[in-house]
N, C-alpha and C positions, 0 to 999 in steps of 0.2 A: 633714637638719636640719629640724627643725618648722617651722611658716609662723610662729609669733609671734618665731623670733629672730632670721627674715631680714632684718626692719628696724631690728634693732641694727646699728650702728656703728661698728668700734673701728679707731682710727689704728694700725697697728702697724708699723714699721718692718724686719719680717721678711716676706717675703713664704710662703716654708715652713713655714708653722707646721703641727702634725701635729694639736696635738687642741687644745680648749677647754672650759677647767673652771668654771663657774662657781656660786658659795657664794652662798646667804642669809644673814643673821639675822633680829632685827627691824627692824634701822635702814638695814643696808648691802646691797650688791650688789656680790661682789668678782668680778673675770672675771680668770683663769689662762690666757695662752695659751702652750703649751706647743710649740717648733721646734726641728727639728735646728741643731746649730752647730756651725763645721769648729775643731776645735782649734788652738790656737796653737803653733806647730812651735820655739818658742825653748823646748823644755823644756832644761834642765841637766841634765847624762847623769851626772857624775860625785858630786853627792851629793844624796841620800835620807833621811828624815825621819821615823820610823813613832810615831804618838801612838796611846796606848791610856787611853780615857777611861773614870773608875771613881768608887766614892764613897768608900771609904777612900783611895784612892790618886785623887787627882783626874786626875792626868795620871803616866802612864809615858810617855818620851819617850828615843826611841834615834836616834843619828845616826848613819850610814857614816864618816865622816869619824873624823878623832884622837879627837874630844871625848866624855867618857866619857856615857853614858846618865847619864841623874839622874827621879826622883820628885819630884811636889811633893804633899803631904799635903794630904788632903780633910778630915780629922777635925776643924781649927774651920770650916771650912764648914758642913761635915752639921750639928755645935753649933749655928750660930747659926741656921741653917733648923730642928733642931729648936724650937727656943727660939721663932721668931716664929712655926711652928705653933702650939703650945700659947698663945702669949699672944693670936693670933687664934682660935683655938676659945675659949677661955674670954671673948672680945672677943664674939664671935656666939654664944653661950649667952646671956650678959645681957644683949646687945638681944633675942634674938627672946622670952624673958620678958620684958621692959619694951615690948613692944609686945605683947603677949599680955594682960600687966593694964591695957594705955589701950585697949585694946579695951575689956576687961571693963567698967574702968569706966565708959567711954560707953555701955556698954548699961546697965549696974545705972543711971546716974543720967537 
């Protein structure tokens, strides 16, 4: 470990932690600390779940059990995400010209 992050601090309530990530931007400083953990042994042996996620088909979903598989439809999804794409692009085209010509014309005047 480097000398400047031995004087960092962090309370963690795991003591096996395997590794430590940590991210910039301009404002923050995120720290990831990454540890093994024993799993929880009350898993449910007799039914399974298998979800297959998509953009026309948002969710395939199959169960073991009686219940039949069922789809749930992504197409007005994808719609309305296409739709507030296009109305933010043409949102951030007319500002970056309206702050393109208050430039201009602080310098012209």
């Amino acid at each position: 470990m480097p000398d400047f992050l031995s004087d960092i601090k962090v309370n963690a309530r795991h003591k096996d932690v395997r590794q430590l990530r940590i991210f910039t931007t301009d404002k923050d400083i995120s720290i990831q600390l990454m540890y093994n953990r024993k799993e929880n042994g009350n898993i449910s042996e007799g039914n399974t779940m298998g979800v297959d996620l998509g953009i026309n088909n948002l969710m395939a979903v199959a169960i073991n059990s009686d219940k039949t598989p069922f789809i749930i439809n992504g197409r007005p999804l994808k719609s309305i995400n296409q739709y507030y794409n296009k109305k933010g692009l043409i949102y951030r085209v007319f500002l970056k010209k309206a702050i393109k010509n208050t430039v201009l014309q602080k310098l012209i005047h």
